[in-house]
N, CA, C and O atoms as CSV, one atom per row, in Angstrom:
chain,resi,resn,atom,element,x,y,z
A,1,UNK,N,N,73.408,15.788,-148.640
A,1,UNK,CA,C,72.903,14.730,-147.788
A,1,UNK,C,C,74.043,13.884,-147.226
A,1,UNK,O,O,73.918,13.274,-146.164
A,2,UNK,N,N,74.971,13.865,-147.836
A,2,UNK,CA,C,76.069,13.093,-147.630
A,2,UNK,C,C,76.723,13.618,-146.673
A,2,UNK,O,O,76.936,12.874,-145.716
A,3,UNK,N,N,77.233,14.994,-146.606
A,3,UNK,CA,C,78.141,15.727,-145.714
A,3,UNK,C,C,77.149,15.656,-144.241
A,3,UNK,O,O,77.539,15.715,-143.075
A,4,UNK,N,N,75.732,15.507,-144.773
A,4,UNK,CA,C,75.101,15.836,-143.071
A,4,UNK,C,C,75.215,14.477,-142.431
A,4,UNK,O,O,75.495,14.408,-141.234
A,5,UNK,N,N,74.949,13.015,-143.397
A,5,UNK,CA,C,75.534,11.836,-142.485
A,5,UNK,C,C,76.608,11.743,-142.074
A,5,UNK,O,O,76.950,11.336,-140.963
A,6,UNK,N,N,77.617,12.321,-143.418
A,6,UNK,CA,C,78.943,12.409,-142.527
A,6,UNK,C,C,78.928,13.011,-141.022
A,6,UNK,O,O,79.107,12.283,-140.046
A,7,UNK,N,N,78.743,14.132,-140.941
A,7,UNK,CA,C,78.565,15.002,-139.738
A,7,UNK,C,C,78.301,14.265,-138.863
A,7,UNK,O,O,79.165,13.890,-138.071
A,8,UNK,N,N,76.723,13.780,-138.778
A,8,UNK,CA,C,76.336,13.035,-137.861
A,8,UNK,C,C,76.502,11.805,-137.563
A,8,UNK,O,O,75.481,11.297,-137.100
A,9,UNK,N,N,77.738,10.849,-137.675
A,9,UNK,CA,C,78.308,9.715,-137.842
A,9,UNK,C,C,79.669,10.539,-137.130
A,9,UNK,O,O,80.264,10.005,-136.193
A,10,UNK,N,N,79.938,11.385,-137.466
A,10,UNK,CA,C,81.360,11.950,-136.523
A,10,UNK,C,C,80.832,12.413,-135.322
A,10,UNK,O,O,81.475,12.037,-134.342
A,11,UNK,N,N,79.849,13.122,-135.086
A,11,UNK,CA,C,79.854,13.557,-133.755
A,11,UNK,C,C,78.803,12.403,-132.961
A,11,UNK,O,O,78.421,12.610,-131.809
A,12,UNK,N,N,78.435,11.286,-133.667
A,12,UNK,CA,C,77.862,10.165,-132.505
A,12,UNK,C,C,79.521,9.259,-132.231
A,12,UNK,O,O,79.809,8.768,-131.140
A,13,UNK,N,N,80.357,9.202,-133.345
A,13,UNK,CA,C,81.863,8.423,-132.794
A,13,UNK,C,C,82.518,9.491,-131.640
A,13,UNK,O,O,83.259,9.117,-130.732
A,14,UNK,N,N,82.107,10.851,-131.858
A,14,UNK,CA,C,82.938,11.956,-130.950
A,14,UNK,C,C,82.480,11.556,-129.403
A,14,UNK,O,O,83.297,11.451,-128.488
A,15,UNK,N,N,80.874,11.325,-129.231
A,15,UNK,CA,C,80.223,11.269,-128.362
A,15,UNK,C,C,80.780,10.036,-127.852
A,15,UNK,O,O,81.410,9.911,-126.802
A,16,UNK,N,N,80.467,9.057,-128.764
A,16,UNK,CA,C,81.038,7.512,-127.841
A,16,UNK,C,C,82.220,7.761,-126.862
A,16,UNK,O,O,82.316,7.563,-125.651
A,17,UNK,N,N,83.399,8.437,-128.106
A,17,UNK,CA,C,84.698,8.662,-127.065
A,17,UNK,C,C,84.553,9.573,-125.925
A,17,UNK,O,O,85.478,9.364,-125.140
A,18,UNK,N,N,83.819,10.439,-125.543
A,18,UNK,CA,C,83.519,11.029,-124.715
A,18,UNK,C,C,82.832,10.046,-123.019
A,18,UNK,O,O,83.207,10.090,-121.847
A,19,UNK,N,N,81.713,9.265,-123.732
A,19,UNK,CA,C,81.435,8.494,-122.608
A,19,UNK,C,C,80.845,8.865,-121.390
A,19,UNK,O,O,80.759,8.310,-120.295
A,20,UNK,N,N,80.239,10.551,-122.106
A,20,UNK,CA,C,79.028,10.810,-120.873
A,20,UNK,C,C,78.259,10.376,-120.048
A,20,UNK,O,O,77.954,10.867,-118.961
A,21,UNK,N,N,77.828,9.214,-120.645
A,21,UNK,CA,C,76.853,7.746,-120.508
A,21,UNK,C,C,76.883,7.533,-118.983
A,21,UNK,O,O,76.095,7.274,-118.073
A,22,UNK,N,N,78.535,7.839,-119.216
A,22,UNK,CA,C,79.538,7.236,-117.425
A,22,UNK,C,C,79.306,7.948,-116.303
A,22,UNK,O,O,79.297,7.296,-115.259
A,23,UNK,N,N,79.124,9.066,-116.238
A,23,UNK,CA,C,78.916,10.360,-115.449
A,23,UNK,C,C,78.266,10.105,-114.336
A,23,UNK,O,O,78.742,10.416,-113.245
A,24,UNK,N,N,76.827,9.372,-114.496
A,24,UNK,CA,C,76.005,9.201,-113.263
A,24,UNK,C,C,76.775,8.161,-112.294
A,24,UNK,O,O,77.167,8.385,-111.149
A,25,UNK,N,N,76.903,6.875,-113.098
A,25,UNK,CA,C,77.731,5.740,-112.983
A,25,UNK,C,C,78.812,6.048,-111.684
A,25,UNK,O,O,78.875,5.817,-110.476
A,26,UNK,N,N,79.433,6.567,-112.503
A,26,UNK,CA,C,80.894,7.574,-111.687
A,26,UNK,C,C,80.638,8.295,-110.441
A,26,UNK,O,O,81.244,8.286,-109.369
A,27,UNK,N,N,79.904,8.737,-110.719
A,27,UNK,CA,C,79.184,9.883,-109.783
A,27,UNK,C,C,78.430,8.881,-108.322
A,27,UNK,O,O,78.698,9.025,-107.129
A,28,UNK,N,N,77.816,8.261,-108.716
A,28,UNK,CA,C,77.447,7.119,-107.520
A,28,UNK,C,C,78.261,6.144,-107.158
A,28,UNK,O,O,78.027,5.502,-106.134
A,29,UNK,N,N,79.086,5.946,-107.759
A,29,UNK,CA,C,80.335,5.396,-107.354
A,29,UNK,C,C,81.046,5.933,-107.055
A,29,UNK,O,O,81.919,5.118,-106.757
A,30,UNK,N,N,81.492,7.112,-106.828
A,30,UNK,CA,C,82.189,8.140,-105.632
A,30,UNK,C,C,81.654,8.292,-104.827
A,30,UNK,O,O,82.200,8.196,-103.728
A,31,UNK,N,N,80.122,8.653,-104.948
A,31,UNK,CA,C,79.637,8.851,-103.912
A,31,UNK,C,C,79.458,7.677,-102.896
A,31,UNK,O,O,78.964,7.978,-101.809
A,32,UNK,N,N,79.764,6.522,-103.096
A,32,UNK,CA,C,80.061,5.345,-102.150
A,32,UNK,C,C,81.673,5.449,-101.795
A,32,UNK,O,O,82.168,4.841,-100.846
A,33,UNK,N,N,82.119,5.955,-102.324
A,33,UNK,CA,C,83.918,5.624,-102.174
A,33,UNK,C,C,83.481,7.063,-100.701
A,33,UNK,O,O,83.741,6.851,-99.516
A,34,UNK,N,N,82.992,8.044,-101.075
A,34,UNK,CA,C,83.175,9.112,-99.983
A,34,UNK,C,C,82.783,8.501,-98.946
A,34,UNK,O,O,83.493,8.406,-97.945
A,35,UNK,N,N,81.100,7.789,-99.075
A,35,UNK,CA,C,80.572,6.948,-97.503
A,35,UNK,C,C,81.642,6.070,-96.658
A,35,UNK,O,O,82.000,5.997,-95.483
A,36,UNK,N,N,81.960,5.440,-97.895
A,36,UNK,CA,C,83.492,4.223,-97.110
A,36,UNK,C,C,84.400,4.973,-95.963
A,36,UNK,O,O,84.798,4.616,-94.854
A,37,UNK,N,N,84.549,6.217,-96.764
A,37,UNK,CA,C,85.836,6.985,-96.010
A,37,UNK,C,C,85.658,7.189,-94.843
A,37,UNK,O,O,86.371,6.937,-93.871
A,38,UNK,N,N,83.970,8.004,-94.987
A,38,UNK,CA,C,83.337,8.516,-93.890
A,38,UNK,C,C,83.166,7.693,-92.761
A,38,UNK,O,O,83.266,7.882,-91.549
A,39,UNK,N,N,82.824,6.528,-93.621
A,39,UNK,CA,C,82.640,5.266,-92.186
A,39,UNK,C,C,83.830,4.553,-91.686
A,39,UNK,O,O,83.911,4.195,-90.511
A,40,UNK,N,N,84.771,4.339,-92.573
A,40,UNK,CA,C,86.220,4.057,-91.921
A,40,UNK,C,C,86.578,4.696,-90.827
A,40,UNK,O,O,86.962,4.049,-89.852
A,41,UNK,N,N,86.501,6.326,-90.796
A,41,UNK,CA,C,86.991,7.223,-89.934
A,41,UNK,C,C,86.298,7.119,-88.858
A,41,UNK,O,O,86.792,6.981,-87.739
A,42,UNK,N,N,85.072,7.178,-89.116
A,42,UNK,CA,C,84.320,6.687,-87.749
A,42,UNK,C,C,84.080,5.464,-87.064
A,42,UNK,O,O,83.575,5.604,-85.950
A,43,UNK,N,N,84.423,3.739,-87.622
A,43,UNK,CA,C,85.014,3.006,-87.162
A,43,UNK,C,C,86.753,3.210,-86.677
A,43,UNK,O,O,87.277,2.479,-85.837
A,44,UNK,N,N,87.283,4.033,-87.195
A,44,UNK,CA,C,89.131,3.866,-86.726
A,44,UNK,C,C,89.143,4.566,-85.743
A,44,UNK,O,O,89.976,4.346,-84.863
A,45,UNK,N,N,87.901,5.957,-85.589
A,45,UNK,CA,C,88.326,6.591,-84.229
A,45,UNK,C,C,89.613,6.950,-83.781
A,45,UNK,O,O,90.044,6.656,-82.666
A,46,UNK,N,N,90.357,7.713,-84.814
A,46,UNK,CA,C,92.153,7.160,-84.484
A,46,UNK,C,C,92.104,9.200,-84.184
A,46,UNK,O,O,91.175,9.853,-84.658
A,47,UNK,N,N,93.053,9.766,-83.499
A,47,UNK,CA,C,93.191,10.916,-82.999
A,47,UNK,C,C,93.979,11.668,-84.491
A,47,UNK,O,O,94.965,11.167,-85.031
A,48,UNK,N,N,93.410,12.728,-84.888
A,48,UNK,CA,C,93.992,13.331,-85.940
A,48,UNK,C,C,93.926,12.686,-86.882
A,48,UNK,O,O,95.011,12.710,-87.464
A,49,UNK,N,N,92.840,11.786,-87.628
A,49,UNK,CA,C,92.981,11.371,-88.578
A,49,UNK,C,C,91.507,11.597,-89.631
A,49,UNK,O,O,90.877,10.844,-90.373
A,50,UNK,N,N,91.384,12.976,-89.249
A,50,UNK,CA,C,90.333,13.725,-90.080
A,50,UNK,C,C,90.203,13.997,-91.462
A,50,UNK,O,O,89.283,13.911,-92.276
A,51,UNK,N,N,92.030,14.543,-91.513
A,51,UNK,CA,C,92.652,14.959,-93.009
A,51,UNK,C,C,92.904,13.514,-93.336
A,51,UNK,O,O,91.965,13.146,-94.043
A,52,UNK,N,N,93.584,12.724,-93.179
A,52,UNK,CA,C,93.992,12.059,-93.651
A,52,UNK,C,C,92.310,10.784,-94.769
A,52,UNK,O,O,92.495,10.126,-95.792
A,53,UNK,N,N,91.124,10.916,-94.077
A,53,UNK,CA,C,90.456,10.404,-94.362
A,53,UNK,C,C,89.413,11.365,-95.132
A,53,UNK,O,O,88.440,10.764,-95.586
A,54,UNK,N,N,89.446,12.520,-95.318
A,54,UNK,CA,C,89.075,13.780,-96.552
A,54,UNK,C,C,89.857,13.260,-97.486
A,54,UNK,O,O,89.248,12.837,-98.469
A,55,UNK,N,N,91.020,13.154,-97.498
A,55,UNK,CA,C,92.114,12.912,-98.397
A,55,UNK,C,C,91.368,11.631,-98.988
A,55,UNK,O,O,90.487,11.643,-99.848
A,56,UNK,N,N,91.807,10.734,-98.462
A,56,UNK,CA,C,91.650,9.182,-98.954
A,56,UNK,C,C,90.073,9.150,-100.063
A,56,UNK,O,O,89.874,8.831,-101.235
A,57,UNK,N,N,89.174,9.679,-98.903
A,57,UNK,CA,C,87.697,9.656,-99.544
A,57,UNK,C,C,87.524,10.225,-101.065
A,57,UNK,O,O,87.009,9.608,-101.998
A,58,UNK,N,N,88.148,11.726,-101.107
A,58,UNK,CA,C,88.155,12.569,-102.526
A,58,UNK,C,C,89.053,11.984,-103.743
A,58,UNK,O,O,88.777,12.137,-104.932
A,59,UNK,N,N,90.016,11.387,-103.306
A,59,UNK,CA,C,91.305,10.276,-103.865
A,59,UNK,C,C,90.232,9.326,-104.692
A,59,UNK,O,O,90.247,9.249,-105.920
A,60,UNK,N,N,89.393,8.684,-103.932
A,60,UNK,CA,C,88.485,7.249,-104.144
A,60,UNK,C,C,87.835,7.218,-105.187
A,60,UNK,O,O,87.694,6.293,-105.987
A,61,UNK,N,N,87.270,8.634,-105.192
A,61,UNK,CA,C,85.857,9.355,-105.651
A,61,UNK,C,C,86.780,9.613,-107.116
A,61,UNK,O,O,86.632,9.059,-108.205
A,62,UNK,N,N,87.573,10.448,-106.790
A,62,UNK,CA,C,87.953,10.937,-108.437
A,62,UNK,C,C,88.623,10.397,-109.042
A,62,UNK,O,O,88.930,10.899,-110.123
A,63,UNK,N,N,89.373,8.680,-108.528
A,63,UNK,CA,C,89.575,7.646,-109.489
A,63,UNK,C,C,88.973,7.591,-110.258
A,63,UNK,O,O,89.451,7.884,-111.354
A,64,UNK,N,N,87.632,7.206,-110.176
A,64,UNK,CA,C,86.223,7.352,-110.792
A,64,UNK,C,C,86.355,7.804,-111.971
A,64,UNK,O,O,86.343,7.022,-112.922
A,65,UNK,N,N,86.477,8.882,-112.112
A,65,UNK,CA,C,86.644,9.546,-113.436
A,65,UNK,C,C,85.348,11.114,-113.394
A,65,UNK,O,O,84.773,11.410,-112.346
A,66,UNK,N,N,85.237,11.502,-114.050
A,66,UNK,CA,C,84.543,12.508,-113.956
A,66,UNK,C,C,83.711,13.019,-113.017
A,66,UNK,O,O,83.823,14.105,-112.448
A,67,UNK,N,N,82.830,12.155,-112.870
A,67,UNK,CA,C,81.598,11.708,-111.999
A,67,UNK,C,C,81.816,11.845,-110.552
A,67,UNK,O,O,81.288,12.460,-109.626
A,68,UNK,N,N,82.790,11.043,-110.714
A,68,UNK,CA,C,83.366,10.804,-109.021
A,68,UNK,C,C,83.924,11.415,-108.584
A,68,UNK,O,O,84.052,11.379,-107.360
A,69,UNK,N,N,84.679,12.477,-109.504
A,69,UNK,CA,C,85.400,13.831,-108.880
A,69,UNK,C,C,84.091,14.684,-109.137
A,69,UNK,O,O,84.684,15.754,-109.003
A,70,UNK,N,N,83.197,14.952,-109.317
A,70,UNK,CA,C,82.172,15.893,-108.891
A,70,UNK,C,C,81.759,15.795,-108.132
A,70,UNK,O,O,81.655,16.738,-107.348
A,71,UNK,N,N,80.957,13.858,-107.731
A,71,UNK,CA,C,80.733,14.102,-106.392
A,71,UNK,C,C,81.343,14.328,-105.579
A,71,UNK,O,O,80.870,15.182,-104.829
A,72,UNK,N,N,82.602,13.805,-105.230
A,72,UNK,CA,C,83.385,14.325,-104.599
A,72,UNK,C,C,83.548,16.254,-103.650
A,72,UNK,O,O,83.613,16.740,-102.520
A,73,UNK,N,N,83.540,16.579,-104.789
A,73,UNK,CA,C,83.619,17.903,-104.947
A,73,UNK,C,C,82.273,18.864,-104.156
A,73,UNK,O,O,82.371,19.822,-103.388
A,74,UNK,N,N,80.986,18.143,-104.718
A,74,UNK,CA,C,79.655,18.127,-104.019
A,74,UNK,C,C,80.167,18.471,-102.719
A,74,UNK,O,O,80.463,19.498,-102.108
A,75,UNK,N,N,80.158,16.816,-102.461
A,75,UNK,CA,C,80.315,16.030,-101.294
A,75,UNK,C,C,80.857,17.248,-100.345
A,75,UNK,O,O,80.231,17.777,-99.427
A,76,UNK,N,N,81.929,17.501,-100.712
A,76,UNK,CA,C,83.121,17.962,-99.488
A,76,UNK,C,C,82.581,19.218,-99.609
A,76,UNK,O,O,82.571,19.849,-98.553
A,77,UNK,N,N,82.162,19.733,-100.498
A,77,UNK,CA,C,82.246,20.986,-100.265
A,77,UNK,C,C,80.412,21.526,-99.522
A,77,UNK,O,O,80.183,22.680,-99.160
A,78,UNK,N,N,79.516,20.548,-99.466
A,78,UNK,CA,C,78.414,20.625,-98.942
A,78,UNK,C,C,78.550,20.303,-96.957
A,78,UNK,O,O,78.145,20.837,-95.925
A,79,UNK,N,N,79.322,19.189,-97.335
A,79,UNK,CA,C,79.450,18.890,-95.789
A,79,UNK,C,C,80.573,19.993,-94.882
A,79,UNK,O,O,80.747,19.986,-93.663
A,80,UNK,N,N,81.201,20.850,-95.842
A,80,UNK,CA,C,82.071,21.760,-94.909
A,80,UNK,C,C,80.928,23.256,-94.337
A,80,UNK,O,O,80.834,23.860,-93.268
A,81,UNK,N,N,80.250,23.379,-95.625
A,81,UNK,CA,C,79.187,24.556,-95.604
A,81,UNK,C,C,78.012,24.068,-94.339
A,81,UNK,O,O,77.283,24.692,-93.567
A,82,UNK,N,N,78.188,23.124,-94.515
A,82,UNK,CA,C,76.616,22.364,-93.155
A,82,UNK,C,C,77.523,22.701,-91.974
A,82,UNK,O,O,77.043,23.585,-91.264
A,83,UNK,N,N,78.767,22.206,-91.554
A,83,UNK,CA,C,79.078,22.488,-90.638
A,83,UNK,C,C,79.637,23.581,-90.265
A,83,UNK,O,O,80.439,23.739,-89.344
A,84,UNK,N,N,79.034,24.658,-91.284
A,84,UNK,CA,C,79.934,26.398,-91.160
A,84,UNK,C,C,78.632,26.597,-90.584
A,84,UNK,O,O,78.610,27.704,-90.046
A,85,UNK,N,N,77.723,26.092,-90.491
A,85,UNK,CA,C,76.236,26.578,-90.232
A,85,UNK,C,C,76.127,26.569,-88.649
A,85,UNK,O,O,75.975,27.567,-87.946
A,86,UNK,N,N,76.216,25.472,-88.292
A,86,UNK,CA,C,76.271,25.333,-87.014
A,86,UNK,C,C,77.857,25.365,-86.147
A,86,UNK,O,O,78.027,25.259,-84.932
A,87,UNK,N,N,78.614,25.496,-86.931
A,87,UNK,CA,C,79.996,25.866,-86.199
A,87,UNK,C,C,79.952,25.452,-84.762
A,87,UNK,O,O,79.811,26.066,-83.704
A,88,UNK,N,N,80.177,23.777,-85.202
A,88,UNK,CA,C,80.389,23.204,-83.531
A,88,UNK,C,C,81.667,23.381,-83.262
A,88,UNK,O,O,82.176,22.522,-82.542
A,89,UNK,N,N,82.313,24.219,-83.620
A,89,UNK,CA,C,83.599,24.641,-82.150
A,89,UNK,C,C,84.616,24.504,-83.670
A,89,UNK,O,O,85.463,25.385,-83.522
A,90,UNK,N,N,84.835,23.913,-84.798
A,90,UNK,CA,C,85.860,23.732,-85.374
A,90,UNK,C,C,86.445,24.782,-85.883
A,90,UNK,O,O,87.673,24.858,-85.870
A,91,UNK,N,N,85.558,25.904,-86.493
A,91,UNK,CA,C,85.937,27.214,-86.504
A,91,UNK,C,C,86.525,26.989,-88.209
A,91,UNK,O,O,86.564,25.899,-88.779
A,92,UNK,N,N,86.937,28.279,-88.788
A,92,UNK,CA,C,87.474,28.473,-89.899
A,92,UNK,C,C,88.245,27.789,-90.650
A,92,UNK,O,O,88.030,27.099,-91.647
A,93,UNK,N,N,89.241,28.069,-90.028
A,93,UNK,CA,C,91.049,27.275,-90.058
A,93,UNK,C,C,91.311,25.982,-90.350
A,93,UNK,O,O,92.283,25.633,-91.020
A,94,UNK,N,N,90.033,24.813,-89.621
A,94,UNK,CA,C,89.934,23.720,-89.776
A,94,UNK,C,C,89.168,23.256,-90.765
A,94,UNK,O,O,89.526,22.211,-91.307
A,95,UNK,N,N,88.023,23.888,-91.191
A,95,UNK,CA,C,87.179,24.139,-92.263
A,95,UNK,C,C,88.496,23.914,-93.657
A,95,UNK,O,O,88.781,22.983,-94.411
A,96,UNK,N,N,88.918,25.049,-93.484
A,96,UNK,CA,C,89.915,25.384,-94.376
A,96,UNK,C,C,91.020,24.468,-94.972
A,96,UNK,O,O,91.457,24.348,-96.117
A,97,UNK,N,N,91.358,23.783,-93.637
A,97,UNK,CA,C,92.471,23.258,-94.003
A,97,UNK,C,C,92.042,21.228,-94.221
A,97,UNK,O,O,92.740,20.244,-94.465
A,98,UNK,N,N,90.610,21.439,-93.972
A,98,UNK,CA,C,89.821,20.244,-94.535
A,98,UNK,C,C,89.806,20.572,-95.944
A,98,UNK,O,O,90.426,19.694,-96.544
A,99,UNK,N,N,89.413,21.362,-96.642
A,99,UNK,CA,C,89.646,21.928,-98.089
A,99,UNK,C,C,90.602,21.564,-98.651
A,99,UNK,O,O,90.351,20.935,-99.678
A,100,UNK,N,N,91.855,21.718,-98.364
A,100,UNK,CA,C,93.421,21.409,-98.650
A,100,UNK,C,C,93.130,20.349,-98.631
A,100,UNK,O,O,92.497,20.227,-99.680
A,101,UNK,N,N,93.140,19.283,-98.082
A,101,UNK,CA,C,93.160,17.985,-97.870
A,101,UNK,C,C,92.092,17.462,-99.116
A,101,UNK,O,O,92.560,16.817,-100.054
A,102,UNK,N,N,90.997,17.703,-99.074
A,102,UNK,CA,C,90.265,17.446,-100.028
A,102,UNK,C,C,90.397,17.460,-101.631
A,102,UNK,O,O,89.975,16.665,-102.470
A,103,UNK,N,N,91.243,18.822,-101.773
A,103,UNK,CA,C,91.732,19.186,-102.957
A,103,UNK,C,C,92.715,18.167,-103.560
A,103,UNK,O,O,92.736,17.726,-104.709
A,104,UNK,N,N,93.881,17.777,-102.066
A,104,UNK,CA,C,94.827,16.970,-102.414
A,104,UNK,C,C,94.645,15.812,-102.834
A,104,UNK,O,O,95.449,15.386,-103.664
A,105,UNK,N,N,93.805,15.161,-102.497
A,105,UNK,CA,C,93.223,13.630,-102.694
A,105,UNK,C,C,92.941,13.882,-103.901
A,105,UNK,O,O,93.634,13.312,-104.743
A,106,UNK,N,N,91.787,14.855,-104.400
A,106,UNK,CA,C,90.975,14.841,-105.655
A,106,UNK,C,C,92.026,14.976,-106.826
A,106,UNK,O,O,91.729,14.467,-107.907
A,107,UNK,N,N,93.299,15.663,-106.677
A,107,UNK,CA,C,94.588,15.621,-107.138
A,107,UNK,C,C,95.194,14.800,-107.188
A,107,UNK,O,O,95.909,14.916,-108.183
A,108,UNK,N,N,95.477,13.511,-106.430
A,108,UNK,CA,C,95.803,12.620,-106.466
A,108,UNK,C,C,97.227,12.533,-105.844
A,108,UNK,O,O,98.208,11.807,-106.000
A,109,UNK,N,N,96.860,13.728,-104.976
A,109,UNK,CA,C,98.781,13.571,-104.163
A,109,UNK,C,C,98.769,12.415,-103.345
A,109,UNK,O,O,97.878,11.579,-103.192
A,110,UNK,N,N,100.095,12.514,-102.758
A,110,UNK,CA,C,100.463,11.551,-101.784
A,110,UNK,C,C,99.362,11.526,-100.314
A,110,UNK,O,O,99.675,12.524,-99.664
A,111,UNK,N,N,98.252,10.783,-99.604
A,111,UNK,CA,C,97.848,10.313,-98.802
A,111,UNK,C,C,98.543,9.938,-97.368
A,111,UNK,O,O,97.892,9.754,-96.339
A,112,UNK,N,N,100.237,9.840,-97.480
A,112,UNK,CA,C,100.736,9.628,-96.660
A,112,UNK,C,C,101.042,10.360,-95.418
A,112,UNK,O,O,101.155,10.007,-94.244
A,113,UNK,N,N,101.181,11.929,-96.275
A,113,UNK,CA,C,101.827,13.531,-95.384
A,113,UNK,C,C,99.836,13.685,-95.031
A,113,UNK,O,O,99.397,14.803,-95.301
A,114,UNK,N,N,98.827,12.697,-94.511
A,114,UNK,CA,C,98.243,13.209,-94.149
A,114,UNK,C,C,97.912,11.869,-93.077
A,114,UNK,O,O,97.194,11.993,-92.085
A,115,UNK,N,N,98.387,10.950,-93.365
A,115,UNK,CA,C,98.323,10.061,-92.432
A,115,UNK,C,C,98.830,9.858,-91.137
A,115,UNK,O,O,100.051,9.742,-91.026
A,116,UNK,N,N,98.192,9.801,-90.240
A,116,UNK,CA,C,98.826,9.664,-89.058
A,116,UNK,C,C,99.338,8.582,-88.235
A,116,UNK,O,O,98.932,7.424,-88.338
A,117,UNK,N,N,100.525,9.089,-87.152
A,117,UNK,CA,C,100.971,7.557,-87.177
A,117,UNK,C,C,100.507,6.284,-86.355
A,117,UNK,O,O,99.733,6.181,-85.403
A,118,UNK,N,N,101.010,5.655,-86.828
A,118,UNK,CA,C,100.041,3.892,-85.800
A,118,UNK,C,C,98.587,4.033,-86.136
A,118,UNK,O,O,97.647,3.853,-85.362
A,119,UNK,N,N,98.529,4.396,-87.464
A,119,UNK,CA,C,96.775,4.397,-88.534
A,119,UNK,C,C,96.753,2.886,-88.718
A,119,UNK,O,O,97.667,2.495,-89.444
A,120,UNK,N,N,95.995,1.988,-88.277
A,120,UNK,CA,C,95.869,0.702,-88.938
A,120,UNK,C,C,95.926,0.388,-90.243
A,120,UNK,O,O,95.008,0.737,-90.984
A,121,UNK,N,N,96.681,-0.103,-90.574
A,121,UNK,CA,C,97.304,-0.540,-92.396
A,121,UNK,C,C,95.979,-0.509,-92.804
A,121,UNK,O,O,95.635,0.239,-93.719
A,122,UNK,N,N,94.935,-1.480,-92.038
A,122,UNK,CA,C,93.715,-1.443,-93.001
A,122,UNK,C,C,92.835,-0.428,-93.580
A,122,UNK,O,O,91.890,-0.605,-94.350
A,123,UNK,N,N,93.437,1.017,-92.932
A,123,UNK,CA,C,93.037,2.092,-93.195
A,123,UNK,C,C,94.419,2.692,-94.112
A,123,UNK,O,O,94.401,3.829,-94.583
């Protein structure tokens, strides 16, 4: 009887440190960090600054922690497939190299080698 409270007293402390709890949390809180991005880019209207705001958005999201790099992950990878559907003119390549960008953020690289120049600081 003893070894099974033990047991179950270690894997509810295992669980705490784990912090699954957080997941949804995280997860809707990326999924607002992605909207921000989305709507930044479409308030900045700035020429070539597509990657640079994939980047930033997936970056936002997987600060987050778990959650927020899934949605993330969702996110980007649902909205590239919607627009493989109807392929308004962007074609493969760009698809593709929205991916890269996405990956990089969720990685946490540098944001800068995707920024373009005279981007308003506030972006």
């Amino acid at each position: 009887m003893k070894l099974l409270l033990a047991g179950l007293v270690v894997f509810l402390v295992v669980e705490t440190h784990a912090q699954w709890y957080r997941f949804p949390v995280e997860a809707a809180q990326g999924s607002r960090d992605m909207w921000r991005a989305y709507s930044d880019m479409r308030e900045a209207n700035w020429k070539n600054s597509d990657k640079y705001f994939h980047a930033r958005g997936n970056q936002d999201a997987a600060a987050r922690g778990a959650g927020g790099r899934w949605a993330a992950e969702v996110i980007s990878n649902g909205r590239e497939w919607a627009q493989g559907l109807g392929d308004r003119g962007r074609g493969r390549e760009d698809s593709e190299a929205d991916q890269v960008a996405n990956r990089h953020g969720r990685d946490g690289g540098d944001l800068n080698i995707y920024r373009p120049k005279g981007l308003p600081e506030k972006y």
